[in-house]
DOFI-52312 format. One record per residue (C-alpha): residue number from 1; residue in one letter; x, y, z. Coordinates in steps of 0.25 Angstrom, whole numbers, plus 5000, padded with zeros to 4 digits. Each point is the difference from the previous one (the first is absolute). Layout:
N
pos->NUM code->a c1->X c2->Y c3->Z
...
***
This chain:
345
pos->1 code->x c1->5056 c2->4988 c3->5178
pos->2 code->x c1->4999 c2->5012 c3->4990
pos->3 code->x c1->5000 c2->5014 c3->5004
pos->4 code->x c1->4992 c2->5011 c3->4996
pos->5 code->x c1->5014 c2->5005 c3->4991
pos->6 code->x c1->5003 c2->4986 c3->4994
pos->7 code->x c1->4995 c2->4999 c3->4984
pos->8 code->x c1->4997 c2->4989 c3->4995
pos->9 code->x c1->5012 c2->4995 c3->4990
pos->10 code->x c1->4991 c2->4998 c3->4987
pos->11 code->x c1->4997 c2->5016 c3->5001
pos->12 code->x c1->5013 c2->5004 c3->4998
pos->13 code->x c1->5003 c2->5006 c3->4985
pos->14 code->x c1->5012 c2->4991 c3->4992
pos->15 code->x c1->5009 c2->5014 c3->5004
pos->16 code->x c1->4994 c2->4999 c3->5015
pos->17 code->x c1->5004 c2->4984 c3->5001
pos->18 code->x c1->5013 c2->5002 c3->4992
pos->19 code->x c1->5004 c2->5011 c3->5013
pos->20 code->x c1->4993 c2->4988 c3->5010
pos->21 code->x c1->5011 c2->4993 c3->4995
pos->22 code->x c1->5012 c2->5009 c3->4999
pos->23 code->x c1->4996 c2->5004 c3->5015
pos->24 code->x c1->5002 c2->4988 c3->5004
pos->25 code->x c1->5014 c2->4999 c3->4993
pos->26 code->x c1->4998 c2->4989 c3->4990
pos->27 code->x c1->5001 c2->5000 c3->4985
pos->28 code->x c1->4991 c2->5007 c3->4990
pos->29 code->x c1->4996 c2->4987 c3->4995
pos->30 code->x c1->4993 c2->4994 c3->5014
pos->31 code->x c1->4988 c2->5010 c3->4994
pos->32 code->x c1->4998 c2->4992 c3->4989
pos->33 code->x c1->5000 c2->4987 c3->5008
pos->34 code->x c1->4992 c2->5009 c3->5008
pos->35 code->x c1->4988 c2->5002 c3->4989
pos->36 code->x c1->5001 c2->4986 c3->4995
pos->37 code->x c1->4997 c2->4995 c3->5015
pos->38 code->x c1->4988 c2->5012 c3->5004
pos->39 code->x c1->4992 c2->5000 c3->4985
pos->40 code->x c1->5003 c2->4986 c3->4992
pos->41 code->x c1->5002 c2->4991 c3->5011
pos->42 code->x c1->4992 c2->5008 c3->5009
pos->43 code->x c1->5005 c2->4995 c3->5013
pos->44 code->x c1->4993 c2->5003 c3->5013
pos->45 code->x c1->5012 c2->5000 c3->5010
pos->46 code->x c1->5015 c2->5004 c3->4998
pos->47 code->x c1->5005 c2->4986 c3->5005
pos->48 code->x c1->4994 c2->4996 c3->4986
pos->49 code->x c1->5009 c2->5008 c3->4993
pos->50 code->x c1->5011 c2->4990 c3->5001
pos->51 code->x c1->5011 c2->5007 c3->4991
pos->52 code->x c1->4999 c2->5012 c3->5007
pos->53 code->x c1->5012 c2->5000 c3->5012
pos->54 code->x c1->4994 c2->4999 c3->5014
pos->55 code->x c1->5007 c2->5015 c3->5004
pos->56 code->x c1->4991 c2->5006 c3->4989
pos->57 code->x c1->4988 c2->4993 c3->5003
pos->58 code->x c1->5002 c2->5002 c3->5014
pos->59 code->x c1->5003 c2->5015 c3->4997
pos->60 code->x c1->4985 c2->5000 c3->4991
pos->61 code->x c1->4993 c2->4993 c3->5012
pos->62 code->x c1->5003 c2->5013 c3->5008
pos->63 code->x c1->4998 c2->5011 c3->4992
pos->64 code->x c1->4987 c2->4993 c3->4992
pos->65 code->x c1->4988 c2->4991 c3->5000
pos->66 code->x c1->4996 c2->4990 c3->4989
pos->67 code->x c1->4985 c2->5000 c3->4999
pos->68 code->x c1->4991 c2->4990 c3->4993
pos->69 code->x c1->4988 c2->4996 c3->4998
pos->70 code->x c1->4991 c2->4989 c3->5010
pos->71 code->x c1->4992 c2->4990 c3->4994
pos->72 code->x c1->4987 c2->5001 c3->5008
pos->73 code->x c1->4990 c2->4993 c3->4991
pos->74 code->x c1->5002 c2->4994 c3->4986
pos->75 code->x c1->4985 c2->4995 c3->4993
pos->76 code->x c1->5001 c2->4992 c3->4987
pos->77 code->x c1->4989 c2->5003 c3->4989
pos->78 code->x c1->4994 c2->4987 c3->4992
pos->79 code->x c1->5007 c2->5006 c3->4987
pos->80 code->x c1->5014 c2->5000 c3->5008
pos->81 code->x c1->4999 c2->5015 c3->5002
pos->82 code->x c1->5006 c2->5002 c3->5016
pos->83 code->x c1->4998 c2->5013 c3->5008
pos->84 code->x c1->5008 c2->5004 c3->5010
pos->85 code->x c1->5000 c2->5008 c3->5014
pos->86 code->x c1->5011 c2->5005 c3->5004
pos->87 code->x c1->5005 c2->5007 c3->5011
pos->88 code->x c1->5013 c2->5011 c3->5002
pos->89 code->x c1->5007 c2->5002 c3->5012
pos->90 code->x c1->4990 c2->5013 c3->5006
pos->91 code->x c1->4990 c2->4992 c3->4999
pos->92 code->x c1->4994 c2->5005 c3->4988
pos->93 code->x c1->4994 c2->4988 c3->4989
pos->94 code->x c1->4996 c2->4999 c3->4983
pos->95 code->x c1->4997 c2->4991 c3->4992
pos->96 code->x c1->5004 c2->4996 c3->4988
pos->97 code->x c1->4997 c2->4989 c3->4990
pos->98 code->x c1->5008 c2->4990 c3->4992
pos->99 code->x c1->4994 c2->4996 c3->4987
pos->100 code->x c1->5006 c2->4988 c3->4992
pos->101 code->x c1->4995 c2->4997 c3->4986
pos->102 code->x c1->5010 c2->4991 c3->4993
pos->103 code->x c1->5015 c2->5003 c3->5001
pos->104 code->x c1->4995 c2->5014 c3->5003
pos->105 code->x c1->4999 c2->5006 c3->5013
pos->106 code->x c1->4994 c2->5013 c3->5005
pos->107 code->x c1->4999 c2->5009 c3->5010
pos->108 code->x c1->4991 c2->5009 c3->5006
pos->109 code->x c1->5005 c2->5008 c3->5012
pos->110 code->x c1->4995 c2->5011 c3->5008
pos->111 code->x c1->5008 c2->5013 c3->5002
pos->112 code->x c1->4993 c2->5006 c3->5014
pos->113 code->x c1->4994 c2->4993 c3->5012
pos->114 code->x c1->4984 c2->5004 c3->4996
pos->115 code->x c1->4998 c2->5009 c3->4991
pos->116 code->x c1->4994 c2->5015 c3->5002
pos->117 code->x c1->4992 c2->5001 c3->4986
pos->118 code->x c1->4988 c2->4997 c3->5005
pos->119 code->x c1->4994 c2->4992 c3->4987
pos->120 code->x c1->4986 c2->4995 c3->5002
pos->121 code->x c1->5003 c2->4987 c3->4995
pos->122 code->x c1->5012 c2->4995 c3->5007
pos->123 code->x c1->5001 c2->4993 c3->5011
pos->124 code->x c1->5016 c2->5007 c3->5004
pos->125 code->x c1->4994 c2->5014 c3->5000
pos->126 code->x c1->4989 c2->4995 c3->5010
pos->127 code->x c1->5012 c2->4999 c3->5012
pos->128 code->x c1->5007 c2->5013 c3->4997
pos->129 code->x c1->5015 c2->5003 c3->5000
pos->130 code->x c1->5009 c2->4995 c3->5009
pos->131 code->x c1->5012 c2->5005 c3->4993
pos->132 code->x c1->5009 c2->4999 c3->4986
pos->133 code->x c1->5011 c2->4988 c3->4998
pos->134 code->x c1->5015 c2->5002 c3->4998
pos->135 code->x c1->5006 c2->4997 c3->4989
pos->136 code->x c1->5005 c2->4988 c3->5004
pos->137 code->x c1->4986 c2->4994 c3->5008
pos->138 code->x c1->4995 c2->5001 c3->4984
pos->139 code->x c1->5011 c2->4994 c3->4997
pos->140 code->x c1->4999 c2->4989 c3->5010
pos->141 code->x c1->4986 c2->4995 c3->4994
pos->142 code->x c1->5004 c2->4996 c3->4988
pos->143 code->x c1->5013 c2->4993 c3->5006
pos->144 code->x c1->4991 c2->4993 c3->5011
pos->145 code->x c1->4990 c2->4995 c3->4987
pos->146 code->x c1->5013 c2->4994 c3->4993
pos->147 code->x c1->5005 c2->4993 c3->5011
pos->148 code->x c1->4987 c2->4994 c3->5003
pos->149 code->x c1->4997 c2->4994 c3->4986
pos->150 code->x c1->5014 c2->4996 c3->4998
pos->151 code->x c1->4998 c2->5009 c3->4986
pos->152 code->x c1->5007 c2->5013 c3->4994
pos->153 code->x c1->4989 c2->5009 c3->5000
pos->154 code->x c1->4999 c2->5004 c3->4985
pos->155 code->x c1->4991 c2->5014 c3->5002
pos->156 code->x c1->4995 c2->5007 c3->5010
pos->157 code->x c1->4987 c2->5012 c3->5001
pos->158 code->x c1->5000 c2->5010 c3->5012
pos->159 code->x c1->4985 c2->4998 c3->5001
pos->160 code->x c1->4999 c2->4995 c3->5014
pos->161 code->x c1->4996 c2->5008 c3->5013
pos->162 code->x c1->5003 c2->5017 c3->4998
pos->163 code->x c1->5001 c2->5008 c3->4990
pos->164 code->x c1->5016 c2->5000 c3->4994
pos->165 code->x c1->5000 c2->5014 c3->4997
pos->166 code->x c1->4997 c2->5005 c3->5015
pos->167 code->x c1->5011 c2->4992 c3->5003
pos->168 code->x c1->5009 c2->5004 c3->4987
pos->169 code->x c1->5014 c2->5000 c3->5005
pos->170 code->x c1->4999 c2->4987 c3->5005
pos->171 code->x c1->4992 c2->4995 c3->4989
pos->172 code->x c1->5011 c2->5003 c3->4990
pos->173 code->x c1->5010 c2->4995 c3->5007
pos->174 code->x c1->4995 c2->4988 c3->5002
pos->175 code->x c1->4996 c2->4997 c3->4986
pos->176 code->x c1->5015 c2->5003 c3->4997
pos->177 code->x c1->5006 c2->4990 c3->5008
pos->178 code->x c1->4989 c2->4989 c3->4994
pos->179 code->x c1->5007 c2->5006 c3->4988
pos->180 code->x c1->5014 c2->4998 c3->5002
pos->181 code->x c1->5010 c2->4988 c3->4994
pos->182 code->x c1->5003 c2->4998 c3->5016
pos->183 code->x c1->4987 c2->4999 c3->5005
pos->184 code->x c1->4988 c2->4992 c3->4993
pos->185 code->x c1->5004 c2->5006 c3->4987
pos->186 code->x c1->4985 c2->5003 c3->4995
pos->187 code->x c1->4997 c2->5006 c3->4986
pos->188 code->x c1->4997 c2->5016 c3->5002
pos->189 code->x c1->4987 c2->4997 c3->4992
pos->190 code->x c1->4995 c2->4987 c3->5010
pos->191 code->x c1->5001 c2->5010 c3->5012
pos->192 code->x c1->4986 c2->5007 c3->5000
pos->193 code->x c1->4995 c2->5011 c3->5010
pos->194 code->x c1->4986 c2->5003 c3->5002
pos->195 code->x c1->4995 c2->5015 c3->5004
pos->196 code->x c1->4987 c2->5005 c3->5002
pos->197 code->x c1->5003 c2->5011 c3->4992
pos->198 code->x c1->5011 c2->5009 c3->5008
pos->199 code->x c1->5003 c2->5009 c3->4989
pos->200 code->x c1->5011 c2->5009 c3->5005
pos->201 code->x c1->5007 c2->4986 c3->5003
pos->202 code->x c1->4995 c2->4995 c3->4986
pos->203 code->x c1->5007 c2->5013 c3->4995
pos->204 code->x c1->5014 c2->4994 c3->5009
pos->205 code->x c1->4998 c2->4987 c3->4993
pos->206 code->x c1->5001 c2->5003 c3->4985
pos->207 code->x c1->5014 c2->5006 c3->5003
pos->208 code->x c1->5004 c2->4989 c3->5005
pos->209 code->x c1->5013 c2->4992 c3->4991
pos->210 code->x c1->4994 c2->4986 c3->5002
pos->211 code->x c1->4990 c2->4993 c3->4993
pos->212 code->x c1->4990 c2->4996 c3->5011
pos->213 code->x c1->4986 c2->4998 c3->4997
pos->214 code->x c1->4990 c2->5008 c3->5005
pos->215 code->x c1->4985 c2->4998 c3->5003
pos->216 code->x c1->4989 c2->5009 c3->5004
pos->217 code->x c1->4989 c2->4997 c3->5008
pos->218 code->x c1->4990 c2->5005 c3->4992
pos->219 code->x c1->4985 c2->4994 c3->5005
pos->220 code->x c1->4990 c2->5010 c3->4995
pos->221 code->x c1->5002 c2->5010 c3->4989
pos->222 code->x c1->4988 c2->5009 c3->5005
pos->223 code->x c1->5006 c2->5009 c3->5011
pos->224 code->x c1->4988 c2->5000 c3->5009
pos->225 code->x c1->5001 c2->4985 c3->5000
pos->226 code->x c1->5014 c2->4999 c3->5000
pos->227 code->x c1->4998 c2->5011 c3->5014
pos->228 code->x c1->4992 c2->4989 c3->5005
pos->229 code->x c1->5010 c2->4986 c3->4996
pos->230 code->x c1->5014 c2->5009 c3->5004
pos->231 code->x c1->4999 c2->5013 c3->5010
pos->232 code->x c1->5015 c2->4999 c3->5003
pos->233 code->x c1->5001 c2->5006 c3->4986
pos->234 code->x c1->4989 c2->5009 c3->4998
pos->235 code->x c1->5008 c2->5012 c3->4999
pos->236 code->x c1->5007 c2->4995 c3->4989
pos->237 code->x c1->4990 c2->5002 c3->4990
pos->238 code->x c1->4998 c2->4990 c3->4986
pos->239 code->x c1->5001 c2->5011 c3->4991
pos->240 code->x c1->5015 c2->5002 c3->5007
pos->241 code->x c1->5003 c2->4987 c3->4999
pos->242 code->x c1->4996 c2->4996 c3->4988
pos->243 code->x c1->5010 c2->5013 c3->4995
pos->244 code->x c1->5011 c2->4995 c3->5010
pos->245 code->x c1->4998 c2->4984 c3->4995
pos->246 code->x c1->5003 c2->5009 c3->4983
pos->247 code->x c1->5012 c2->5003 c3->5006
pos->248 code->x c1->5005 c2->4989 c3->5006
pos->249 code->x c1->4997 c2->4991 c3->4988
pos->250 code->x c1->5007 c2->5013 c3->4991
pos->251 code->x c1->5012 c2->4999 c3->5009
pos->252 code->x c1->5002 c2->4985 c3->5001
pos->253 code->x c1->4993 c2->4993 c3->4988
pos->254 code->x c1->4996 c2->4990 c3->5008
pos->255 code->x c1->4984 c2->4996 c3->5001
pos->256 code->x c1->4996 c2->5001 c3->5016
pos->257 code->x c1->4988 c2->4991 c3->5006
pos->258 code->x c1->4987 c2->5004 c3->5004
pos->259 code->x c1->4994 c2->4991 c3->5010
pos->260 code->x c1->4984 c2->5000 c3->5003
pos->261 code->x c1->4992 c2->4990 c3->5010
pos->262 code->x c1->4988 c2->4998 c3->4993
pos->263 code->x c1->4989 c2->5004 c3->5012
pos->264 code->x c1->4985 c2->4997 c3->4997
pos->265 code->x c1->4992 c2->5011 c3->4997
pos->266 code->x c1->5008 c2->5010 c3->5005
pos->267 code->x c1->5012 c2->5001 c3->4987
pos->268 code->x c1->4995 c2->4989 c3->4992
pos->269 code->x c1->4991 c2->5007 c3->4995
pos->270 code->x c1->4997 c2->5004 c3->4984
pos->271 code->x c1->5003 c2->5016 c3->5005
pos->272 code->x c1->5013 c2->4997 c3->5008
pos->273 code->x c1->5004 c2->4990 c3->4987
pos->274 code->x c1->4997 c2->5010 c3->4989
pos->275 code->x c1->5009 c2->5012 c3->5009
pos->276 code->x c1->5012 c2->4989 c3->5002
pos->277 code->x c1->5000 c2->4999 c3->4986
pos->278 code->x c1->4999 c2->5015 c3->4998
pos->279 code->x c1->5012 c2->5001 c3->5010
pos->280 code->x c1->5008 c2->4990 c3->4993
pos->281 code->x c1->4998 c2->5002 c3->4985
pos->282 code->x c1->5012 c2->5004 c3->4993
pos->283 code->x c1->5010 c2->4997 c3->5011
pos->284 code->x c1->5009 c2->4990 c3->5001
pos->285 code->x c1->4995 c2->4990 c3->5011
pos->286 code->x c1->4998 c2->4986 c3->5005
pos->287 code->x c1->4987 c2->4998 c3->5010
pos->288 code->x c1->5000 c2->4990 c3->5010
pos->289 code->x c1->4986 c2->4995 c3->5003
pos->290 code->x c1->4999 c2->4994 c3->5013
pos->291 code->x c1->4986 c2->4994 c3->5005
pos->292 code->x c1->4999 c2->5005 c3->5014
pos->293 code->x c1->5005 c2->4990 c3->5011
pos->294 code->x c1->4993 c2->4999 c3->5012
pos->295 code->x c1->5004 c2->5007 c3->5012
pos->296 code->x c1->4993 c2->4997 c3->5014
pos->297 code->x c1->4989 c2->5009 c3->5003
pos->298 code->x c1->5001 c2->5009 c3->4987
pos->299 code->x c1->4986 c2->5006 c3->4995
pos->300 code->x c1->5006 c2->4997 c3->4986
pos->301 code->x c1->4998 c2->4988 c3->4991
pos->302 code->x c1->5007 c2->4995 c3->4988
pos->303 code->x c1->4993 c2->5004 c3->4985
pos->304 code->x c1->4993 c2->4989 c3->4993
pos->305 code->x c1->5005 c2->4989 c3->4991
pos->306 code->x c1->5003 c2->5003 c3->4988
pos->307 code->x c1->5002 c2->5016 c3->5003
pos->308 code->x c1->5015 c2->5001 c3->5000
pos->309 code->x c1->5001 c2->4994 c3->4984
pos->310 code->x c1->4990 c2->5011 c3->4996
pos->311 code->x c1->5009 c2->5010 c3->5005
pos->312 code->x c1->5013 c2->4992 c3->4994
pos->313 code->x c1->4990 c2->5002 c3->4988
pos->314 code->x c1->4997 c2->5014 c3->5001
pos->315 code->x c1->5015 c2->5005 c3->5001
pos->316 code->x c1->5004 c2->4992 c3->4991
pos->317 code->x c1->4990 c2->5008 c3->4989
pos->318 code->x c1->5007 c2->5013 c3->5003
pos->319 code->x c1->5014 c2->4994 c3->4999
pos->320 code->x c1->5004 c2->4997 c3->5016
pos->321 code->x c1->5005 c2->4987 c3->5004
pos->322 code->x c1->4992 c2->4993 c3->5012
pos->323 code->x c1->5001 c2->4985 c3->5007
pos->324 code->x c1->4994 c2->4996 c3->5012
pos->325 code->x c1->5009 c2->4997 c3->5011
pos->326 code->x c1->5000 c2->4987 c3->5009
pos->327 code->x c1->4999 c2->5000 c3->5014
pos->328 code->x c1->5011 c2->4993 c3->5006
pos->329 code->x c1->4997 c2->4995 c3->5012
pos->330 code->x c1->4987 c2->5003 c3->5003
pos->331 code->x c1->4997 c2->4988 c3->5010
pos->332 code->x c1->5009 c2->5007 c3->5010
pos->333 code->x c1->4998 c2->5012 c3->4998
pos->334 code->x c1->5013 c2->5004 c3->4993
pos->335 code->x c1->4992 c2->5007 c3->4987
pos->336 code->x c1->5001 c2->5013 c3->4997
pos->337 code->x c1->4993 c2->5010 c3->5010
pos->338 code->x c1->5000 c2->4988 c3->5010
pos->339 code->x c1->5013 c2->5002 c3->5008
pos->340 code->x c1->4999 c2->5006 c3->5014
pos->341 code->x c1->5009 c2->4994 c3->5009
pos->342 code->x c1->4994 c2->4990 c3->5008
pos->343 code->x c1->5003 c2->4984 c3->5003
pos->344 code->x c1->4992 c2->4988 c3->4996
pos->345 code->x c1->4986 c2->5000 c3->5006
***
């Protein structure tokens, strides 16, 4: 049984394994087999790691757990889409969500257990927080979704349950193992991570040496609507953002994502289109129209037929790129803004 002291093994930095190792007295080179066993074989016991002499995995056993990720419940979508429930060894469950379309495969995963933000609109933020992944329980989620479809996941967006950048470090790290030729070796550009609109982490992020992808849950460019939508971030003003988002797209080159749940009559409307338009003229952007998913016992409905091509239309007038996104998963409750933790009814 693990003690309050032990860590688990995938925690450990390279140096921190490398000195695992060397404690142990065996060979530098063990860490490497070490690595190739924990992130691209991602094993879930140390008799697995059948290269690895019995002394050192004995020796591991003591000092270190080796966590993973239970499969509580798995719901398939009619368009192949599967969501999963899955469970870490405190207790604490996400979900996340595999998304086949051809020989693609993506990902979304969650980076907390709830989420503390608060939006109107989401069914995570109607739980609360229970607490922020490791690196590695991020990690996990998009190993578990391979496994399961047999497939190498092709790109994968942090847009599941929490906000990433209350959750940065972990965040990061994670995205850079998904990055790595010994982990699923994802282009920088197919990882994605999805903010509210944390600007100081923003700010973090534009310094950042790889090319992740970033995208900005936008929703509303009115502030007093946007007040409403998002309360987590109400202290982070649109004026700033639109400032910090400059600065990002100065320091990077690279066009971020605005995302925006088209809700009926409350930023659908010809007001909040003509001040998105406003917010985005000039800029370099991409808007992700999303029509709103249904979340059980939400006030909100989704806008009208036919509303979100008139704001694909309207952007595209002052120079900004829109499409309207599909909702994966929708019949299971895997879409965006559904996810909140729960099994099967």
């Amino acid at each position: 049984m693990a003690t309050k002291q032990q860590r688990d093994l995938r925690d450990l930095t390279q140096a921190e394994l490398r000195t695992a190792v060397a404690d142990a007295g065996q060979p530098s080179y063990r860490a490497k087999q070490l690595e190739r066993w924990l992130w691209t074989d991602y094993v879930s016991s140390f008799d697995e790691m059948t290269n690895i002499p019995k002394a050192l995995r004995a020796s591991l056993a003591e000092r270190f757990t080796l966590g993973h990720a239970k499969e509580i419940v798995c719901q398939q979508s009619s368009d192949g889409t599967r969501k999963y429930l899955l469970r870490f060894d405190d207790g604490a469950s996400v979900e996340c969500v595999g998304m086949p379309s051809g020989k693609r495969l993506a990902v979304c995963v969650s980076t907390q257990a709830g989420c503390g933000m608060g939006c109107a609109f989401c069914a995570t933020g109607a739980s609360g927080l229970t607490r922020s992944l490791t690196s590695f329980e991020i990690y996990a989620q998009v190993m578990h979704v391979a496994r399961d479809f047999g497939r190498r996941v092709t790109s994968v967006v942090l847009m599941g349950q929490g906000e990433p950048f209350a959750n940065y470090d972990a965040t990061l790290s994670a995205m850079r193992r998904m990055n790595a030729p010994e982990g699923p070796n994802i282009g920088a550009r197919h990882l994605t991570v999805s903010t509210c609109g944390v600007i100081p982490s923003i700010m973090r992020f534009a310094n950042e040496p790889e090319q992740f992808t970033l995208a900005v849950s936008l929703h509303s460019a009115v502030q007093r609507t946007r007040n409403i939508l998002m309360p987590g971030v109400k202290r982070y003003s649109l004026i700033h953002l639109y400032d910090v988002m400059g600065t990002y797209v100065d320091k990077t080159g690279r066009r971020p994502t605005y995302e925006y749940a088209l809700i009926r009559g409350i930023n659908d409307t010809d007001e909040e289109l003509a001040s998105l338009c406003d917010f985005l003229k000039g800029t370099l952007a991409h808007v992700n129209l999303i029509n709103l998913n249904h979340v059980e016992g939400s006030k909100f409905e989704p806008s009208l037929p036919g509303r979100a091509e008139e704001f694909v239309r309207a952007l595209s007038r002052v120079g900004v790129e829109a499409t309207v996104r599909d909702s994966c998963g929708s019949d299971i409750d895997a879409a965006c803004g559904q996810l909140r933790q729960r099994s099967a009814r």
